[in-house]
C-alpha positions as CSV (number, residue, x, y, z in Angstrom):
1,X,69.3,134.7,119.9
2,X,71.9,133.5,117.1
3,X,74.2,136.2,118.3
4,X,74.7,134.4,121.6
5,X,74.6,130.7,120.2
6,X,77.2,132.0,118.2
7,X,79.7,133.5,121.2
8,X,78.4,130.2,123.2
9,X,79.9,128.1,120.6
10,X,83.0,130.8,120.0
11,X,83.5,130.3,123.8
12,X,83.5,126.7,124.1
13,X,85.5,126.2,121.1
14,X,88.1,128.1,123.2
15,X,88.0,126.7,125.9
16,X,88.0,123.1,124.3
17,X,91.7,122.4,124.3
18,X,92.0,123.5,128.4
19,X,89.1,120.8,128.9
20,X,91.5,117.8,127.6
21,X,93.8,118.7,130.1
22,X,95.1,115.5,132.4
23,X,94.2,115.1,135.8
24,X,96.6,114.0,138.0
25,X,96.0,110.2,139.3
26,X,97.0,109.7,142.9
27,X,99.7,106.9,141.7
28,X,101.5,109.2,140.3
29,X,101.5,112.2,142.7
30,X,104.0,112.7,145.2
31,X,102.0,115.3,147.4
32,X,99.3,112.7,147.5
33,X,102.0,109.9,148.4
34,X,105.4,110.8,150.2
35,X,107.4,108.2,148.8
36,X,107.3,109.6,145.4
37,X,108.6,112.5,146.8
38,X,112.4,113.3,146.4
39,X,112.0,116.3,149.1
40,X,110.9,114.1,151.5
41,X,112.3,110.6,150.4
42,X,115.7,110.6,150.7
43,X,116.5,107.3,148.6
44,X,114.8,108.7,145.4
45,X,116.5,111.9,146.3
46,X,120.2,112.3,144.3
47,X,121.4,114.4,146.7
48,X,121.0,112.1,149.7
49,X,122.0,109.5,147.9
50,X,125.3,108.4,146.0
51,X,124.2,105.4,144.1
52,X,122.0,107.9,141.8
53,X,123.9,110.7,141.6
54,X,125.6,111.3,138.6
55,X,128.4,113.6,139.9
56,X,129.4,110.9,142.5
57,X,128.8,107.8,140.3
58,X,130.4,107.9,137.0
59,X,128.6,105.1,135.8
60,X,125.8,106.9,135.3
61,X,127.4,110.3,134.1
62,X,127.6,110.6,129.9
63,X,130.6,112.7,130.5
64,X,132.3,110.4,132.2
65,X,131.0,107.0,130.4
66,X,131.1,106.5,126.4
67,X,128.6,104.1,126.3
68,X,125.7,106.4,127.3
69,X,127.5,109.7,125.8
70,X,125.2,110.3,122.1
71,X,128.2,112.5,121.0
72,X,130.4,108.9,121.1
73,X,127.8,106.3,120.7
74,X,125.8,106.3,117.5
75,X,124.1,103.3,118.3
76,X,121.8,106.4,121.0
77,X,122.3,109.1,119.1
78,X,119.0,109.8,117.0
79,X,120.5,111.9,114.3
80,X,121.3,108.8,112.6
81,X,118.9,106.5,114.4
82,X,115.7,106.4,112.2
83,X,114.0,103.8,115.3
84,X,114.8,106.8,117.7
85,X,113.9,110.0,116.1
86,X,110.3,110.8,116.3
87,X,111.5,113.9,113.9
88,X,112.1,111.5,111.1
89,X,110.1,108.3,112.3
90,X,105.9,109.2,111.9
91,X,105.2,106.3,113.9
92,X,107.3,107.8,116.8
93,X,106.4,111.5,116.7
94,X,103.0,112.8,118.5
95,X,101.9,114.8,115.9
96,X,100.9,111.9,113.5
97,X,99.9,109.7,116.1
98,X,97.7,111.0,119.0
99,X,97.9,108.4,121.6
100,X,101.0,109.8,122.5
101,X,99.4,113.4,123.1
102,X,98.5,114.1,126.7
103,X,95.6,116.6,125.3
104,X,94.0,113.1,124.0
105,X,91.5,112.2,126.7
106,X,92.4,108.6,126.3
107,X,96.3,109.1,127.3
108,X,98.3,107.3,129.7
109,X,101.5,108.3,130.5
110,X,104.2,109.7,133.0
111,X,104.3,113.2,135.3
112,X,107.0,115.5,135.3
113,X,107.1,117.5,138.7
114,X,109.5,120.2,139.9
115,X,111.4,120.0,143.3
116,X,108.4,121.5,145.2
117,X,106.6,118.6,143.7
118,X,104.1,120.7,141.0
119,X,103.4,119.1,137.9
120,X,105.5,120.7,134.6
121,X,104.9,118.2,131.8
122,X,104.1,114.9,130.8
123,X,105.8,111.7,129.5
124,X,104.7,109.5,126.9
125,X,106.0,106.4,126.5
126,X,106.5,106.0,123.3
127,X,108.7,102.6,123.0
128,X,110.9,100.8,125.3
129,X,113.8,103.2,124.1
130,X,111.7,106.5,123.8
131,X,109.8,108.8,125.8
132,X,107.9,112.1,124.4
133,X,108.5,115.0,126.6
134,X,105.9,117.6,127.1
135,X,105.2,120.9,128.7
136,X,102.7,121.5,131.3
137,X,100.8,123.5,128.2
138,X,100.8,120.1,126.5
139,X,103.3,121.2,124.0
140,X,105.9,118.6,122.9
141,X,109.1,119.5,124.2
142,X,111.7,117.0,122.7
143,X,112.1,113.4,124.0
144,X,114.6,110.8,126.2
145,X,116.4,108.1,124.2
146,X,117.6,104.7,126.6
147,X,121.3,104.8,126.8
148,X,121.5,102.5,129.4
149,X,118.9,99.8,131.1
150,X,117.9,102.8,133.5
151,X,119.6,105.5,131.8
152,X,117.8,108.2,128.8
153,X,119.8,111.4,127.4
154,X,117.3,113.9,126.6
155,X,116.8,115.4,123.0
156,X,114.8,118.3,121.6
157,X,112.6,117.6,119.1
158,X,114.8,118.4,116.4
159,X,117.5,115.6,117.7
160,X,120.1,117.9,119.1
161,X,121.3,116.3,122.7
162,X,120.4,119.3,125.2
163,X,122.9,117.0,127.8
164,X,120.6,116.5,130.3
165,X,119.7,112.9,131.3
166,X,117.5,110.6,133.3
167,X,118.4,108.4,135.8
168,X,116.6,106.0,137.4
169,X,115.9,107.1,140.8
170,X,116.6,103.6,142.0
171,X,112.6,103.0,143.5
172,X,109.7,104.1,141.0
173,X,111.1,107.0,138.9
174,X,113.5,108.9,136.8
175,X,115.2,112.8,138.0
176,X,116.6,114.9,135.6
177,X,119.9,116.3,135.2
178,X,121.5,118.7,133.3
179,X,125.0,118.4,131.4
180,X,127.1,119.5,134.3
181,X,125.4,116.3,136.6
182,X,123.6,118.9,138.5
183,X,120.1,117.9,139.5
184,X,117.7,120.3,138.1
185,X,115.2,119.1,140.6
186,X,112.7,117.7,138.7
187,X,111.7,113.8,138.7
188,X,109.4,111.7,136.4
189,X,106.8,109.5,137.9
């Protein structure tokens, strides 16, 4: 009888970080709600529209425009920004504080979906000028620093700039690019 309390309690133990998983809310899923959807929404979708696409609009293209480019603005690049490194700033960074975790079954936050619309992470909002970046394991991935009022360049957690980016899709989200301006496909809602 102790044998199997034991692998009862061995199994559940296991199993216990899977359990905190987040569940999708309807908000915040675009197979549940079409216009979140940059397949079938062309406004939110970069590639049907100009305004936010980085490769057509240079406004909102870092290699294009100092002010949002971290390699020639210091005043959004972390490696000197104590208030924007969660690497350096413990009240920033999701490993001291837990609210920020998406395995924390009181977390609110952001979705990251791929083009076909399948969740791959989470977002934490962790300030007005910082969002946590996580994998769809719940692993923290690096983070987005505001460049811009609807602009963040996207760091890894040690505060190298990977070039990628978020713009504002101009409607309810963000989509990613990488440092070319090429869409990667995937959008925050």
């Amino acid at each position: 009888m102790k044998t199997n309390l034991l692998i009862a309690t061995l199994f559940l133990m296991a199993m216990a970080p899977t359990a905190y998983a987040q569940e999708l809310e309807s908000k915040h899923d675009p197979k549940f709600d079409m216009n979140l959807s940059p397949s079938l929404n062309p406004v939110i979708n970069p590639e049907k529209n100009a305004n936010i696409n980085p490769k057509l609009n240079w406004n909102i293209n870092p290699m294009h425009n100092n002010d949002i480019n971290p390699g020639l603005n210091v005043s959004i690049n972390p490696i000197d920004k104590f208030d924007l490194n969660p690497g350096k700033n413990k009240e920033l960074n999701p490993m001291f504080h837990n609210e920020f975790h998406p395995r924390n079954p009181a977390w609110k936050g952001l979705y990251l979906f791929n083009k076909h619309d399948e969740l791959v992470g989470y977002i934490s909002v962790a300030s007005q000028s910082l969002m946590l970046c996580f994998n769809k394991q719940s692993e923290w991935t690096g983070y987005f620093v505001r460049a811009g009022e609807t602009f963040f360049n996207y760091f890894d957690t040690t505060g190298g700039w990977t070039g990628g980016y978020l713009c504002f899709d101009s409607k309810i989200g963000f989509n990613l690019f990488d440092k070319e301006g090429n869409w990667t496909g995937e959008h925050i809602k």
